[in-house]
N, C-alpha and C positions, 0 to 999 in steps of 0.2 A: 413749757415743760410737758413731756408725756407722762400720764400717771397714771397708775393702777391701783385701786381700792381691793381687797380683796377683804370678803366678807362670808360668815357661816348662811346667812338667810337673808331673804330681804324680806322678808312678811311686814312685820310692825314692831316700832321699840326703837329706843333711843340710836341706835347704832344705825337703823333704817334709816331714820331721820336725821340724822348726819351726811348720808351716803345723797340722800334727796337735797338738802341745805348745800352740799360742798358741790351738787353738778349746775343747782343754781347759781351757786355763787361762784364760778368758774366761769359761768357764761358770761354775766353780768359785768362782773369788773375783772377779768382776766381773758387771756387768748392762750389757755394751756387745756389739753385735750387730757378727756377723762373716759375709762373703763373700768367695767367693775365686774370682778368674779368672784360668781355664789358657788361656796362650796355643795351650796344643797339642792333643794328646787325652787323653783318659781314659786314667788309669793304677793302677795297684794300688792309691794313698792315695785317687785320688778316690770310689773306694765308700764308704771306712769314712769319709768325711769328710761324705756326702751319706746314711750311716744312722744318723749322731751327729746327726741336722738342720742341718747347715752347706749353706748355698745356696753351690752351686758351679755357675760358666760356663765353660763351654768353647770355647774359639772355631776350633778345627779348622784353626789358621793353620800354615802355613811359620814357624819361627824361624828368624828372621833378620835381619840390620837394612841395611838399614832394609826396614818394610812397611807402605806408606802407608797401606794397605786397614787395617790393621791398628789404624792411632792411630786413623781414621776412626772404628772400628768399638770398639774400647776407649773413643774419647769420645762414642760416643751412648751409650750405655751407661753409664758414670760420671755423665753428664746425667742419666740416670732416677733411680739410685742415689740420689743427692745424698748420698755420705759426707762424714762430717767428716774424715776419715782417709784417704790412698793410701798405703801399704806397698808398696813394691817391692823386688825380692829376686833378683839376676844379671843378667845384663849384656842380655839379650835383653828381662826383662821392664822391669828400669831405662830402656831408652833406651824401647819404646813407652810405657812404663805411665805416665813422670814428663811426656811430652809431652803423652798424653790427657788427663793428669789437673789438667795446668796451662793448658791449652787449656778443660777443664769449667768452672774457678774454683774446685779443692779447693783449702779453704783450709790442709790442712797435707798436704805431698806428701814423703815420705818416700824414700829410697834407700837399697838396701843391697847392702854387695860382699862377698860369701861367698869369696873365692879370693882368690891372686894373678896380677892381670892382665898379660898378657905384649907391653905395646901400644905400635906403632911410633907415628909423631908423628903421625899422619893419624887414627887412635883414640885417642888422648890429646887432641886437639883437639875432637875429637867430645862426646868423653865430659865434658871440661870446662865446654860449654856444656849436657850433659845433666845434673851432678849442680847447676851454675848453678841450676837450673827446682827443684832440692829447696831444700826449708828445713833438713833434715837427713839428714846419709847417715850408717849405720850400716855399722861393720865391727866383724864378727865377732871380731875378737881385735886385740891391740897391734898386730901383725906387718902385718897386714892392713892396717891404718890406716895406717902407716910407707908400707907398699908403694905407696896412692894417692897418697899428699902427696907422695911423692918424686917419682913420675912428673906431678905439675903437676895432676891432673884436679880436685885439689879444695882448697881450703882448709881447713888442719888445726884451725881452729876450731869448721866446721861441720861435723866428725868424731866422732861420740861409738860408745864401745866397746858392746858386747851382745853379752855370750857367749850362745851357744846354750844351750839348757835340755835337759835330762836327766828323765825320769819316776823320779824315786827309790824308785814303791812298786813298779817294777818289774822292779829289781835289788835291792831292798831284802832279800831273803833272804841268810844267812849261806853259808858256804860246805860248809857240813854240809847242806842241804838237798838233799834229790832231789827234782827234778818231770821229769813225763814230757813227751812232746811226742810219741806214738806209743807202736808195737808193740815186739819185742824188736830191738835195735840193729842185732845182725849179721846177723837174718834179714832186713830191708831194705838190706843193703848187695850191691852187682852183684857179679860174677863179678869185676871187677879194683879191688874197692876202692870204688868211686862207687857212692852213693845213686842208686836208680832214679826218677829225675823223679816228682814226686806226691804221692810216699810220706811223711809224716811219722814222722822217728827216736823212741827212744830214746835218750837221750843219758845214760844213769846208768851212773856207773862198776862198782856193784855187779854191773850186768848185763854188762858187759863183761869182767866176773872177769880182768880184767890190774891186777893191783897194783902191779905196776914200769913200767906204762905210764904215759907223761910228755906230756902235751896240750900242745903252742903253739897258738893260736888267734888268724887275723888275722879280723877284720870291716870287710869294705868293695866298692867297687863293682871291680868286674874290669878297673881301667882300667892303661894303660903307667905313669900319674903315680903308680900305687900301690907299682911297682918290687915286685911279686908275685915276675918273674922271680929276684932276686935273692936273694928270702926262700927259695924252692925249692931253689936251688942252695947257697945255704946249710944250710936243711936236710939235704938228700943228701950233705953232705961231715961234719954230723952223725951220720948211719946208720952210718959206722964209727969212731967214736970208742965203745971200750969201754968207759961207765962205770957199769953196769948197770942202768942204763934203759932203755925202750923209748920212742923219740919216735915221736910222733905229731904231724900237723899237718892242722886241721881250717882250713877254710878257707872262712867266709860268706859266701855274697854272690854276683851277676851280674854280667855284663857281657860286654862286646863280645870281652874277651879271654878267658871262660872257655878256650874250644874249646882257642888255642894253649896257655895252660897247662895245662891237662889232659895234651895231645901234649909237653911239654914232662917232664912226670913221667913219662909212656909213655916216653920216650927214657932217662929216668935207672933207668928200672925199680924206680922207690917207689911207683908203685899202691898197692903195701898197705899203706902206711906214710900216705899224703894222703887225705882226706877233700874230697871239694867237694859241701858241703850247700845248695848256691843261693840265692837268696832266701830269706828267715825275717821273717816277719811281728814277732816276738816272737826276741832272741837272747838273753834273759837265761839261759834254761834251758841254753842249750849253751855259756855263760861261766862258768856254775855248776859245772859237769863238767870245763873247763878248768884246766888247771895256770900259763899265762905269757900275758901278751896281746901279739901283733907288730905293729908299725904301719912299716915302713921306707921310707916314700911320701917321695916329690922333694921334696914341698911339701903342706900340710896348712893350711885357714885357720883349724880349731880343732879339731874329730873328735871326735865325738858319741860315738863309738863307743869310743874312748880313755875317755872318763870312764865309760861305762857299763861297762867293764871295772874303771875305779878300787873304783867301787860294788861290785860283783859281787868285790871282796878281791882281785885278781889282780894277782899285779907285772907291771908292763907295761912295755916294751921298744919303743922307740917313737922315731922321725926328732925331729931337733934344729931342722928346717927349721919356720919358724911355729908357730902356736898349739900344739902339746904344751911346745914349750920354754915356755910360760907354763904350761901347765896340770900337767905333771910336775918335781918336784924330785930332780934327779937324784941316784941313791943313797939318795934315802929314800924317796920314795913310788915310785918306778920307773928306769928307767935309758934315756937318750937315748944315741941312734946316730946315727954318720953314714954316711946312707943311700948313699954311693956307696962307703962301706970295708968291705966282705964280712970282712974278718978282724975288723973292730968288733963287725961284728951276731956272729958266730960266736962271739967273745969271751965278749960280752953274755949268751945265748943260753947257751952254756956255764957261763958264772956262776950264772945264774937254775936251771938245770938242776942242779946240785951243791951249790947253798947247802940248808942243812939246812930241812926243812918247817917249825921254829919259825920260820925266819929270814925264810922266805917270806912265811908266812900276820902276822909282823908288820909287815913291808912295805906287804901288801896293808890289810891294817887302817889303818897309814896313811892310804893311797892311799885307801881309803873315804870317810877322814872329811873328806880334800879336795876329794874329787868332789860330797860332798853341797851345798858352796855353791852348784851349778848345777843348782837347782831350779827345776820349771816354775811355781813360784810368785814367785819373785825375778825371773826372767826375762818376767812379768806386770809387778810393777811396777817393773822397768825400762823397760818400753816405755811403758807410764802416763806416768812421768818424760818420755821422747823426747814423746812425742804431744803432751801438755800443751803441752812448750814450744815447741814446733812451731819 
């Protein structure tokens, strides 16, 4: 099959990481050819996606909807293509991508809702006539799916579920392994705690010679809907509980909010206790070194990043809100929170913190061998399944 991914951005984020997982797994166990078109500009994923040979366009547009210039230019382009296949993926590229591409005469025009949408009746009107023009729309987890059908956009027949796929040989190491990712740990770390922009860590605990030091580790984008703040101040009211540990909280990932929480720790005076390692091409290595994984976000359509912790043995600690409540069982392979009760996570957190390392490390074992269903090979011929029946 010929197929088109059409996507807002390729920077980082679950949908990135879909686009990256399906041109792997395309190659791997399929002979169907893949292109992918960014409504915006080039970002972090679009290199390694265009030096793996993957044809990627870019169209340098405003996301936004509507943009007329946009479908115009999305269906001359689809016209040349001539896929069998349109794959669409968020709300910006769904509304242009399913219009261009139903406009060209693709004959299977796909939709998919990563999130849950928060839309008054003037976009639920919209969006009803946009996912109309698919033949099927995928969402990301149960939650997900509930969420549109309720809000009228779609009929729950023409709904079918696709969890997002996980690269399992790349958390695939036990929790005894050390791999590097740099030089010696603490001599790249700045004067108050933060890695100096550039630099890649060390993240091995032997290098760190703290053996009573206790890793939580969140991975995600720096955004309010991650409820970071929360995770912090809960941490900091951690710092004085005497149970002889050392916590520590490392913290993956960009975005718009790093700055204020940064300044947000400068105010609590844990500098030396928080880690903010940035962007990470690769975080299996600093999940490996981890002790607990945090997730306390508002809402989650599935979190890629939650399973790759499963994998990587770690019990994880993780919002009740969407897809984790499907992907964690809580009390055995991990333990769900609700993210607006600071004395929950604290609980939580404290539990995970004081249960004994056998107790832990067979949690995470668990938690492993649940996360391995969400393989970028399943998650191949699932979408085989969706395309066929178009």
């Amino acid at each position: 099959m010929n197929i088109v991914r059409i996507v807002p951005n390729l920077d980082f984020g679950g949908v990135e990481q879909r686009i990256v997982h399906t041109a792997s797994g395309f190659r791997d166990f399929t002979s169907h050819s893949l292109r992918v078109l960014v409504l915006g500009n080039e970002g972090i994923v679009s290199k390694d996606l265009l030096q793996s040979g993957v044809e990627v366009y870019h169209f340098h547009e405003q996301i936004r909807i509507p943009n007329f210039r946009l479908i115009l230019r999305l269906y001359r382009l689809i016209r040349e293509i001539r896929p069998d296949v349109v794959h669409t993926s968020a709300a910006e590229a769904n509304f242009h991508g399913l219009i261009a591409a139903k406009l060209a005469g693709v004959s299977v025009c796909i939709g998919e809702e990563i999130g849950f949408p928060n839309h008054d009746w003037k976009w639920r009107r919209l969006f009803k006539l946009v996912y109309g023009l698919a033949d099927r729309v995928i969402a990301i987890s149960y939650s997900v799916k509930s969420r549109i059908v309720a809000l009228g956009e779609v009929e729950e027949a023409k709904v079918v579920v696709v969890n997002n796929p996980v690269e399992l040989q790349a958390t695939s190491l036990g929790k005894d392994a050390r791999t590097d990712v740099g030089p010696n740990f603490r001599s790249k770390i700045g004067n108050e705690g933060f890695p100096r922009d550039g630099i890649s860590q060390n993240v091995r605990k032997s290098d760190r010679n703290l053996s009573n030091e206790f890793v939580f580790i969140t991975v995600c984008r720096l955004v309010p809907i991650k409820n970071l703040d929360t995770l912090i101040l809960v941490f900091s009211s951690l710092l004085g509980e005497n149970q002889g540990f050392e916590p520590r909280l490392w913290i993956v990932g960009d975005g718009a909010d790093r700055a204020r929480l940064e300044s947000l720790c400068e105010d609590l005076s844990i500098n030396e206790y928080v880690v903010f390692w940035g962007f990470q091409s690769g975080v299996g290595s600093f999940l490996k070194q981890a002790d607990c994984f945090v997730l306390p976000s508002f809402s989650e359509g599935f979190s890629i990043s939650l399973v790759e912790a499963m994998l990587s043995s770690l019990p994880c600690i993780v919002t009740n809100q969407g897809g984790p409540a499907e992907i964690v069982e809580d009390g055995v392979t991990g333990h769900l929170i609700d993210p607006r009760d600071s004395q929950d996570i604290k609980k939580k957190m404290l539990e995970v913190l004081l249960t004994s390392g056998r107790e832990r490390a067979m949690m995470g074992e668990r938690a492993k061998q649940s996360g391995s269903k969400y393989s970028v090979e399943n998650y191949i011929k699932r979408l085989e399944e969706v395309y066929s029946r178009g």
